[in-house]
Structure formats: structure tokens, C-alpha cells
N, C-alpha and C positions, 0 to 999 in steps of 0.2 A: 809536269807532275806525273809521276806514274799509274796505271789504271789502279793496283793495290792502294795506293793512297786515297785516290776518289774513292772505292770500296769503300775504306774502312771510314772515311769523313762522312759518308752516304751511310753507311751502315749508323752511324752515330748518330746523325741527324733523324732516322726512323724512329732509334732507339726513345732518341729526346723526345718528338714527337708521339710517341705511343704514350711516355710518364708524363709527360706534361701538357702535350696537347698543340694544335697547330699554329707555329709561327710566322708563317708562308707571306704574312703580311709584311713582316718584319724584314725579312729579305733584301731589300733594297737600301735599308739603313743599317749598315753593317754594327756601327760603332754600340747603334742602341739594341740591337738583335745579342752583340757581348755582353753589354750590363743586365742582360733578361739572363741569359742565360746563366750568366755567373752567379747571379742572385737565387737563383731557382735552383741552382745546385745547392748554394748553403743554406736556404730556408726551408726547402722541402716540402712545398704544399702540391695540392693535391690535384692540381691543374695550374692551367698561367691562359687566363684572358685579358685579351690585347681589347682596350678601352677605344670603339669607334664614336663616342659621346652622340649617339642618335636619341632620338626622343623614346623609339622603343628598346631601345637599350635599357634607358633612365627608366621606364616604367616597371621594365620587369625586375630590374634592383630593388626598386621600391615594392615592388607585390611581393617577392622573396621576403626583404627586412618585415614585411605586414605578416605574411605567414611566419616567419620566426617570432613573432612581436616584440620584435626591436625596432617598431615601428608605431605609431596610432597614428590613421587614415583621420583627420578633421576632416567630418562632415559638413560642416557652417560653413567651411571655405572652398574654394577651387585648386584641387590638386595638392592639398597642404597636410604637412605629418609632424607628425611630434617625434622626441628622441627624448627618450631620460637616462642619462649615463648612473656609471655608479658613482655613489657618494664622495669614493675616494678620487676619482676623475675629474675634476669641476672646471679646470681654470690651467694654465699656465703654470708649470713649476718652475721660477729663475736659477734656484739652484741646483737642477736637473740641469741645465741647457748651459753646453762648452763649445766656446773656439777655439780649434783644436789648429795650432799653429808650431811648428820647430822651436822658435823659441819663444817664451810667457808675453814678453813685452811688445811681439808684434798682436800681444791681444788685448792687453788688458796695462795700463800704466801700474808701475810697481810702487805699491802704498809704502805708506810711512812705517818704518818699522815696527809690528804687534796693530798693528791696526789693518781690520780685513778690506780687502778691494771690495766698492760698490760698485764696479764699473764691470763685472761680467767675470765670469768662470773660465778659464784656462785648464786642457786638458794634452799632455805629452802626446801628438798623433798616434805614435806605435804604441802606447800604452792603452789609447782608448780605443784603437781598432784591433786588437787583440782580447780587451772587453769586449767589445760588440761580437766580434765575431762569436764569443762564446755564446752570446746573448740571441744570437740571431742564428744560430744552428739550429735545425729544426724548428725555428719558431710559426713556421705555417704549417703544421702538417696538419692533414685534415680538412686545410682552407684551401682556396682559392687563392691565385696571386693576381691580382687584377694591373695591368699595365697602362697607368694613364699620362697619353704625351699631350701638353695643357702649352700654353701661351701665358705670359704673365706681357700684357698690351695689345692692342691690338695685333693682331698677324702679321700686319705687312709695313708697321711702325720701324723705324729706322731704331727707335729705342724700346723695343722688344725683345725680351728675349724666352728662350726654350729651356722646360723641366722636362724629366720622365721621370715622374712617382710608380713605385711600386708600393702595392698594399696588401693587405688581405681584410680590410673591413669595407663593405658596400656600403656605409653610412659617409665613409671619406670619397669613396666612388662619387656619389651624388650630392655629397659637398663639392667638390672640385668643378663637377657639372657649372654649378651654380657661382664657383668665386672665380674662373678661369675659364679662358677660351680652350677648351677640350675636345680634343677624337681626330679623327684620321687629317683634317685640313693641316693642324699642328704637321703630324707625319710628314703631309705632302712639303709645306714650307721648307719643313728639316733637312727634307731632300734636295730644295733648290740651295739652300746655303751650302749643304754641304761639296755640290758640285761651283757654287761661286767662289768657296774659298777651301782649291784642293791645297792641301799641305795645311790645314788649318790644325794645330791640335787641341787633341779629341777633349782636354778641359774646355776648352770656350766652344765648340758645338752646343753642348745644353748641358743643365743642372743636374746631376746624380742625385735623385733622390729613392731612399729605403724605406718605408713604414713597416712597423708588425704593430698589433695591438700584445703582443708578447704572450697569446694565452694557446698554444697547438691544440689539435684535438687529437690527442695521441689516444689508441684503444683504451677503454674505462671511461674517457674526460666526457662529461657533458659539457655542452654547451652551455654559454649564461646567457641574459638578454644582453649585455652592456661587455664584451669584454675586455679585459685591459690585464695591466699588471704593476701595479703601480707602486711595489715595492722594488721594482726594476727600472721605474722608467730613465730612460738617457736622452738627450735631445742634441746632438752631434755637427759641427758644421767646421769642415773642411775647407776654408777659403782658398788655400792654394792648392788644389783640385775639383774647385767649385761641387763640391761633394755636400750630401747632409743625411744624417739616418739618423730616426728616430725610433724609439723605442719603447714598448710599453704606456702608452696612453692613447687613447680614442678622442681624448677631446680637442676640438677643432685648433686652436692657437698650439699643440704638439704635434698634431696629424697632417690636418693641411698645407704640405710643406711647399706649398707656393706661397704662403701667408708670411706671418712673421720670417718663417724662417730662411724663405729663398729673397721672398720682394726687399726684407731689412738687411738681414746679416750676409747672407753669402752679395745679394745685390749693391751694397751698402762699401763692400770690399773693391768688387768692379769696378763703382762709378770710381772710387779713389784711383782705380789704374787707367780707365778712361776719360777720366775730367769732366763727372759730371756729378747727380746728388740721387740718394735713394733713400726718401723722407718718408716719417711718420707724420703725413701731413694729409689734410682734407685738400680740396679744389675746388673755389667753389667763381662761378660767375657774375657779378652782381652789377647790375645795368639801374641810370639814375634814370628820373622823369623825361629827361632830353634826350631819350636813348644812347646814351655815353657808354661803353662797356670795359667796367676792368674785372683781371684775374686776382684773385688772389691764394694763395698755401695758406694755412694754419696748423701748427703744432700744436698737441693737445695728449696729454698724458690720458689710455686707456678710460673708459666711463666720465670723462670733463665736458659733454655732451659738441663731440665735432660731428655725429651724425647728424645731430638736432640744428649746428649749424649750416652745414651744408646745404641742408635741406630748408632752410628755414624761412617762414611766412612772412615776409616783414610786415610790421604794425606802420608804416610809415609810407602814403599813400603817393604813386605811382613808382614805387622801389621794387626792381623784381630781384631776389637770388635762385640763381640753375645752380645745379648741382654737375659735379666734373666725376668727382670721387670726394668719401667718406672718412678715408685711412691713409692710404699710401702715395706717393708723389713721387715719381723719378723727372727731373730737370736736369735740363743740358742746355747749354747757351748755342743759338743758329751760328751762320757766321755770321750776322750781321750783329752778333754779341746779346740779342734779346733772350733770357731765359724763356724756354717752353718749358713746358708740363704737360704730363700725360700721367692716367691712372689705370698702371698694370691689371688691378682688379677687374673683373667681370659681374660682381654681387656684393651686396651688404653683410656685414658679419654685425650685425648691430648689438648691442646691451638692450635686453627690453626692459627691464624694469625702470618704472619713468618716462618711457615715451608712450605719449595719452594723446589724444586729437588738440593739446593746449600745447605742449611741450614739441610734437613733431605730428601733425594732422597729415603732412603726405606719404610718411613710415606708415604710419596706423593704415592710410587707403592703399598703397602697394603690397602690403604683406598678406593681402587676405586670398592671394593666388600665388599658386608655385613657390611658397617658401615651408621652410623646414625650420622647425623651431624644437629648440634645445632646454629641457631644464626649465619651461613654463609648468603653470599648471592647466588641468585643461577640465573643460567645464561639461555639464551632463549633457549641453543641446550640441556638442560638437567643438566646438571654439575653446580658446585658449585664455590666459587670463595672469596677470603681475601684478603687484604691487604698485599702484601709479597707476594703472590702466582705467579710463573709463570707459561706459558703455557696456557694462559688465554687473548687473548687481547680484552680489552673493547672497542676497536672499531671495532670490528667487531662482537659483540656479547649484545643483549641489556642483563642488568644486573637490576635483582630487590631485593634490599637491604633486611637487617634482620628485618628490620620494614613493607618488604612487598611493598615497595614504589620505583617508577625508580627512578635508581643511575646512575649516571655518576662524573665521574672523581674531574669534576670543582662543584657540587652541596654541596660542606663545610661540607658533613657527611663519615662516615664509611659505608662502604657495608656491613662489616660484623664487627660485634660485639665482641670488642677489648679480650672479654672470651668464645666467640663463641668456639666450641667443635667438636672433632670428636671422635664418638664411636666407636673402634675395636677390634673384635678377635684377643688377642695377637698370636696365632699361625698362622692369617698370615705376620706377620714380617718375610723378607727373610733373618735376620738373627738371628733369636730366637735362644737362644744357644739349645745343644742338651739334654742339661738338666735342661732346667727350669722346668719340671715338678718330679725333682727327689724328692721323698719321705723325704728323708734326709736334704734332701736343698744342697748347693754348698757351700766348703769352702769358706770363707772373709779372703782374704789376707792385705787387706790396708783400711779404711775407709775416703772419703775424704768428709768434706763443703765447701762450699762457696756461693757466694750472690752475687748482683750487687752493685758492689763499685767503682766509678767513677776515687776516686782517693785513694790515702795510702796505702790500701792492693795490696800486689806483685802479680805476676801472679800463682805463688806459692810456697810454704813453706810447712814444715815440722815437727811436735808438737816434741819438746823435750824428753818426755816420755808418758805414758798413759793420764794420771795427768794433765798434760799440754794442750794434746789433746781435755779433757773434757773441759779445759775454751776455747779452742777455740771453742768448739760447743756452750756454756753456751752464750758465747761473740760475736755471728754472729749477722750482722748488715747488710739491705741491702734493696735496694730499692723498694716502694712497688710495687704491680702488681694489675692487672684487674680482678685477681680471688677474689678478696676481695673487695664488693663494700665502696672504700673509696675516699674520694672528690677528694685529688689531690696526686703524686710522690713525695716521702719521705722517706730519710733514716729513717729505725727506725730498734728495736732490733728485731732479729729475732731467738732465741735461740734455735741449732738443725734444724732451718727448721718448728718445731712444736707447735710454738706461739699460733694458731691457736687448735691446735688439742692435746695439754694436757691433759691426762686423771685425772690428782692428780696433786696436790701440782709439780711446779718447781723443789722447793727445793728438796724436797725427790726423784726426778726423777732426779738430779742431784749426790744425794747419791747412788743411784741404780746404775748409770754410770760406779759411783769411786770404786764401793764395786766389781766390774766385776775382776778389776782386783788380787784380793782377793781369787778369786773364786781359788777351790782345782784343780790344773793341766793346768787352764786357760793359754791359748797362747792369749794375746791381740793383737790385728793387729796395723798396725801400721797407723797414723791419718796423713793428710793432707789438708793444703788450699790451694784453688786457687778460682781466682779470670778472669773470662776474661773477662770484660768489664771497667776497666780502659779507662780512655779518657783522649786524650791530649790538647791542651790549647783551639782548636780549636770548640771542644767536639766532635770529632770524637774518634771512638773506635780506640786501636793503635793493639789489638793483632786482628788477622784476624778471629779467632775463627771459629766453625765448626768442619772441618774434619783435620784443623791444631790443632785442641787440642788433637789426638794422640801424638803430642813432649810431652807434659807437662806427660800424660797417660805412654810414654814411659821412663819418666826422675822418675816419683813414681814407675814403674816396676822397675827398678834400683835397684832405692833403696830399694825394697823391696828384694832385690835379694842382699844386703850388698855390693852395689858398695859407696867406697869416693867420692861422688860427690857434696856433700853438704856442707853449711858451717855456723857459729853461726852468726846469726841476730835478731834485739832488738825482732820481731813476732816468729822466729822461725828459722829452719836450712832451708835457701833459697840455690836453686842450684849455684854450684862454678861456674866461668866465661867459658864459651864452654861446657857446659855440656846437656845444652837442643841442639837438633840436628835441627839447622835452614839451614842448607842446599834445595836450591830452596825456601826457604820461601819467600823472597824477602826483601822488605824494611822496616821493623820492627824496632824499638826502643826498644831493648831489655835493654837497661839501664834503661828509659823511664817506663819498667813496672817493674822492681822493687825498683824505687827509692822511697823516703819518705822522708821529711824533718823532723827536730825535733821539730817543735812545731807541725808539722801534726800525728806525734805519739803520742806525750802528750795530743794531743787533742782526737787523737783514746781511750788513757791510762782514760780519762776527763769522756770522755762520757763511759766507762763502768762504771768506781768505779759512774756515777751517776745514772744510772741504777740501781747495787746494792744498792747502798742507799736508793736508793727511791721504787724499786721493791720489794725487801729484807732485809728489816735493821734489821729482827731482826731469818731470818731461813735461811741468806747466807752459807753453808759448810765450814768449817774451811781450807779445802783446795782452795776453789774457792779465796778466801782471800787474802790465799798465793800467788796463782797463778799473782793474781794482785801488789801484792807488785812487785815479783821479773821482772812485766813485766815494772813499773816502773824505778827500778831499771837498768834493762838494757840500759831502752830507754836514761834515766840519764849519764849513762856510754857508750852510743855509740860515738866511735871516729870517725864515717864514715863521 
């Protein structure tokens, strides 16, 4: 290289260095030192700080956010803040958020003609990054670029993998702290991969990721507390350049792009090229009186309470459940064909409204340190306060609402915000199991879904064979939730839990499922429904749920353990009569929850084949087909 050429790459490097500030760290990671730089060109903020995720790093973001007050410091608690976004920020937009692939069908199954796709938004790559780009010109100016290289699993996890987010809001900074293994360790890793697999290209190094809250402080703009743009926002995700940019929202399911957007969709794309899974699924441990220990996944569509399971007390004496993970689930079979599990996350991103010391008591005692809570309301001695919550009483304590405004009881609003959040360090859950952070992952003994179904589905069941299994994931149905902002509560399909968060085609993520079982030496676990929110005529819930859904946990240990206790019905092998252990339970309707009428089945059998029809008429799996005939068929042939 010629000396004028050093010059002028030297002189350039000063230059950069002078506008944006020193990248000297970055040096050594070439690949990630280009995506900073590139970005920094076309966002144009006002600095670029390289995220070392230290403790006083964390604190001075936080005293920053308290001095702008986009922050309140709780006093009642140890190290704990509040966050109130704006109104129009709340929750998740599905119809903001595209998989942006060459051609529609590698995203999304092409619906029945005149009838719209429920299976995810498809956007032309050059069209939307010719969007973005306009959208993301200048969108920092005035801010900071904050550069966070995070982990999604543990670090040195053979099924780990690496994001660099860029941002410009500190609220995401020390969110990421808190849901992700973040700061310079990440860097160092990055560097030993990158020297173990030279020639690797630079897609599968790590996840591209872009955030803006879309608001510059261009000369004039004041600042707000809360900024966003949300008559902009886009939520972007590039599977064949493992790429994702988001745009215009602040609120955590759009921002924290190692959440939904990298652990489901862009992760979700991979395991299908690498032959494994990247689930919307809890993990939880659940050991009997004889110290027996199995693993098990559960699926659970947004607010269907898998924190509360996870974490959950059983009423059911010498039963213990630990906790793995709350959300997300990546499984890969060893070579000895045993499915493991590991949970990419680092923290809780929980729903608080509803979790009280009845519903989840070791939520409630872990939150009252090092978590950031979102969209509560917060109370005059310090503390915070939901809907659901006890231990709280609002008369004796004035209360000011998530919109900032006094609340009381009889004033017709929410205190707190029905997706309102609480951020925590999964390690402190007092019962994290002892190996949520194993390398390996934890074997999966059983995988169970379910949803909120008011009425039809039993309290639970068990899939016939692998096969079978899969259409019950493909065929979940269930009420919607607050994490998604949509008008009003509506059965609708909810396939796997992962409606929402698709990386590819249904279809083909449906083949991927069936093909598992295929797999050389594969031990497939074995699949289960339930359901605990049945309601009877009244519309009261009839199963008590909670820490009584250890019976149902100990009735799928069972059977995982090859006990007869099960027996053939039109959904599946539902448990034989005395077999869930309801002793002290009390007054239950145990007939009650799993009875079904037969036009209420045929009308369950109605609504999938029109699902299919209309979602996939023409990339349904020859087995998913099957699967619906013979569930016809049964329902036909039931004499009960």
C-alpha cells in the first residue's frame, strides 16, 4: 500500500474519530468496526459509544435517564426505576413488523385468494431498505449512538449466538443490560470465533442489528420524556443477511432486538438451516418426591401466564419446579439424539398485571431489586403497583397512574397498563434451576401448548405420536392478549405460540417440525395440551390454576415415565378417571373440564380445515392434512 494511501485512510480515521468519537476498541473486529461505521454515517448522531456493559456504566445511563426524567428512581426498592412510554408506544405492532425476503413465499404461505395472510407481513428487500434508508437518515442527530455487542446464551454455549445493536435510547441500553449477556466479554468471544473460522462469511459472524426511536434533535426540537415516532414505526428483519432494523418505537418487544426479533425470527430462520428449534417456549425443571428430574418446553401465546408457570409453587407436597427460562427456547438434538435446551435470555420481560404473591410469589420477591418496570403505576412511598397486585392498599397510599395522572379506584382507568412490564435479572429467581446456564442446554423430556380457551379444549391431553403432536402446535387457538396492540379479545389461530414471530414460510417451519422426527438417532419427547382457563356457564374460571397446575405437571411426569393413565379421546389421549391427584383441591369440576360436546368439536375440527384453506390452500404438508381428516374422523366416531 502506498504511504499517500495510509495518509489519506489515517487522515480519515482522525477525521471519524474527531465526529464521532473513539473507536480504538473496535479495531480488532473489523467486520463490526464497518457496521458502526456505516451506520453512523447514515444516522448521524452526535457521538458513537461502544457499550462495555460494566456496572458503572449501567449506573451512569440510569442517573442520565433520572436527570432527564425518563426515568423515576423507586425508593421502596433496591436499584429499581420506572419508565412511562408514550400512549401511542405500548405494546408490539404485528402489522409494522416484515420479513423481508426475494421472494413473498419464502415468508409468509400465499393465502386463499381475497383473503388476507395471518401468518406475517412480507416486505420486497430493495423496497424496504430503500424505505429505511430514508427513514434512518439523520435519525440520530443530536443523540448518542450507543453500540451494544450482547450474547443471546450463554457465552461459551456451542448454541449461542452474537448481535451488535445499535441505538440511540439509554432505556434500550439498560434493557439489553438486563435481557442479554452484554459488553466487552461478548467482543472478546467475537474475536476468538472470528479467528476459528477464518473464511467465515461475515452473515453468520453475528446479527446486524439498527434501532432509532425515529425522533433527531435537529436545532429547534426539544426533547420529550418518552421518544418515539410511531406514525413511522417499521420493524425489519432480513433473514438472508441475518440483518434487522427497527424503527420508530421505544417499546421493549420493537427495541430490544435480541428479543422477539433476533432469539424468534431472524433465530428461528437459522435453526431451519442448521437443524435445530427457536421456540416461544418457557423451560422449566420439575423434580418428584423421589428426586426424579424431568425437563420440560411449553408453548404459550404472550400474557397465558408461562412466567407464572415457570416459576411456579406447586400446591402439591414434596413437588419442586426451577425455573430454566420464561420465554424463549432454542433445542438442538446431541449426538446421542437427546433434545437439549438452553435459554438465550439473560432476564424476565414479564406482564405484571396479575402476578400477586397467589399467582407468582417468587416474581413478586425478585423484582424488588435491579428491575425496571415499564408502564406501572407507582405509588407515593416509592413502590409500584397493578391491577392484580397485592400488598398494596390504595387507600392508604395516593397512587399516580401510567399516564402520570392521580388514580383511584372508582376514576374508570387502569393504574397500570394492561402490557405494562417488569425487567429482571433472571438469576435472581429464587428458583432458577442449577443449570440454566449449562453449556449443553438441559435435556427436554415432554413439550407441552396451550392457550386460553374458554370452552372445548380439556384441561389436558396428550398427542397420539410425534406427528400428531405437530398439528396440535400447527392448530393452537387462543385468546388474544395486550401484548399485541389489537382493538378487542378474540379467539384467533395462534400456531406454536409463534404467529407473531415467524422467521420463514409456516409451511416449511411446519416441515422442519415433522422432518425432527427423521432425524438419525432422534429421541422425540413426547407433546402435550392443556388448557387452564376453561370457564363455566357463569364465566367463571372452573380450574383454580396457579400452583394447582403442579396435578396436571405431575400427571404429564407420569406419563413420561410410561405410567397407564391415559386413555383415547376425539383431541387426544386425555387422563383416565382418578388419575390427576385432586386431593385438598376442593370443589372442582373435574368432569366439567374435560367435557366437549360434538357439534363443539366439529366446530373446533370447522375452524382449523378453515384456517387451512384460507391460510394455506396450496403449501399445507401432506401430513398436517392427514392429521385433520383423522381428527374428523374420530370426532365422527365418538360414542361418549
Amino acid at each position: 500500500m502506498s504511504l499517500l494511501r495510509v495518509w489519506r485512510l489515517s487522515r480519515v480515521g482522525i477525521l471519524w474519530c474527531r465526529r464521532y468519537g473513539d473507536l480504538s476498541s473496535l479495531k480488532p473486529y473489523r467486520y463490526v468496526k464497518e457496521f458502526v461505521e456505516k451506520n453512523a454515517e447514515l444516522c448521524n448522531p452526535k457521538c458513537v459509544k461502544v457499550c462495555d456493559g460494566t456496572k458503572e456504566e449501567n449506573e451512569m445511563l440510569l442517573n442520565r435517564l433520572v436527570e432527564d426524567k425518563r426515568l423515576i428512581k423507586l425508593t421502596k426498592y433496591e436499584n429499581c426505576y420506572l419508565a412511562r412510554t408514550s400512549p401511542e408506544d405500548v405494546a408490539r405492532l404485528e402489522d409494522r413488523t416484515f420479513i423481508c425476503t426475494p421472494k413473498e413465499r419464502d415468508a409468509i404461505p400465499i393465502p386463499k385468494k381475497g383473503v388476507k395472510s395471518q401468518l406475517g407481513y412480507w416486505m420486497d428487500p430493495e423496497k424496504m431498505e430503500a424505505e429505511l434508508k430514508e427513514k434512518f437518515s439523520g435519525c440520530m442527530e443530536g443523540r448518542t449512538m450507543y453500540v451494544i455487542p450482547f450474547s443471546m446464551g450463554p457465552i461459551d454455549s456451542p448454541l449461542a449466538k452474537i448481535g451488535i445493536q445499535l441505538t440511540d435510547s439509554e432505556y434500550v441500553v439498560a434493557s439489553m443490560r438486563i435481557m442479554t449477556r452484554m459488553g466487552s466479554d461478548v467482543l472478546k468471544r467475537l474475536g476468538e470465533l472470528e479467528k476459528e473460522n477464518i473464511g467465515q462469511s461475515r452473515k453468520d459472524m453475528f446479527v446486524r442489528c439498527l434501532h432509532s426511536v425515529g425522533y433527531p434533535l435537529r436545532p429547534g426540537t426539544d426533547d420529550v420524556p418518552w421518544p418515539c415516532n410511531p406514525d413511522g414505526v417499521t420493524i425489519a428483519h432480513f433473514p438472508d443477511r441475518n440483518v434487522i432494523k427497527s424503527y420508530g418505537s421505544g417499546y421493549g418487544g420493537n427495541s430490544l432486538l435480541g428479543k422477539k426479533c433476533f432469539a424468534l425470527r431472524i433465530a428461528s430462520s437459522i435453526a431451519r438451516t442448521e437443524g435445530w428449534l427457536a421456540e416461544h417456549m418457557l423451560i422449566l425443571g420439575i423434580t418428584n418426591p423421589e428426586g426424579r428430574k424431568r425437563y420440560i418446553a411449553a408453548a404459550f401465546p404472550s400474557a397465558c401466564g408461562k412466567t407464572n408457570l415457570a416459576m411456579m409453587k406447586p400446591s402439591l407436597p414434596g413437588w419442586k419446579v426451577e425455573c430454566v427460562g420464561d420465554d424463549i427456547a432454542w433445542m438442538k438434538f446431541d449426538a446421542q439424539g437427546q433434545l437439549r435446551a438452553i435459554n438465550p435470555e439473560n432476564g424476565f420481560f414479564g406482564v405484571a398485571p396479575g402476578t400477586s404473591s397467589k399467582s407468582n410469589p417468587h416474581a413478586m420477591d425478585m423484582i424488588k431489586s435491579n428491575t425496571l418496570f415499564t408502564n406501572v403505576a407507582h405509588t407515593s412511598d416509592g413502590g409500584v403497583y397493578w391491577e392484580g397486585m397485592d400488598g398494596v392498599d390504595p387507600s392508604k397510599v395516593s397512587i399516580t397512574s401510567w399516564k402520570g395522572q392521580n388514580w383511584t379506584k372508582d376514576c374508570g382507568e387502569l393504574a397500570a397498563h394492561a402490557n405494562s412490564r417488569f425487567t429482571t435479572p433472571t438469576s435472581q429467581c429464587a428458583v432458577i434451576d442449577p443449570k440454566w446456564e449449562e453449556s449443553e442446554g438441559v435435556p427436554i423430556d415432554a413439550i407441552i401448548f396451550g392457550g386460553r380457551r374458554p370452552t372445548t379444549i380439556p384441561l389436558v391431553f396428550e398427542s397420539f405420536n410425534w406427528q400428531h403432536g405437530v398439528f396440535l402446535g400447527a392448530t393452537m387457538r387462543s385468546e388474544t392478549t395486550a401484548a399485541a396492540k389489537l382493538e378487542e379479545k378474540v379467539i384467533r389461530h395462534d400456531p406454536f405460540a409463534m404467529k407473531p414471530f415467524f422467521g420463514y414460510n409456516f409451511a416449511q417451519y411446519l416441515e422442519h417440525w415433522l422432518s425432527l422426527e427423521n432425524r438419525k438417532n432422534a429421541r422425540v419427547p413426547k407433546i402435550f395440551y392443556v388448557n387452564w382457563f376453561r370457564k363455566n356457564s357463569d364465566g367463571d374460571f372452573i380450574w383454580p390454576g396457579f400452583g394447582e397446575n403442579s396435578r396436571v405437571l405431575q400427571w404429564i411426569f407420569r406419563r413420561i415415565e410410561g405410567h397407564n393413565i391415559a386413555k383415547a379421546a376425539p383431541l387426544g389421549m386425555i387422563p383416565r378417571s382418578g388419575t390427576i391427584d385432586t386431593q385438598g383441591l376442593g370443589n372442582v369440576d373435574m368432569q366439567a373440564l374435560f367435557s366437549a360436546s360434538k357439534s363443539d368439536l366439529e366446530a373446533e375440527a370447522e375452524a382449523i380445515e378453515k384456517f387451512f384453506q384460507e391460510q394455506l390452500p396450496e403449501d399445507l404438508p401432506k401430513a398436517m392434512k392427514k392429521e385433520l381428516e383423522c381428527l374428523k374422523d374420530r370426532i365422527a366416531n365418538n360414542k361418549q
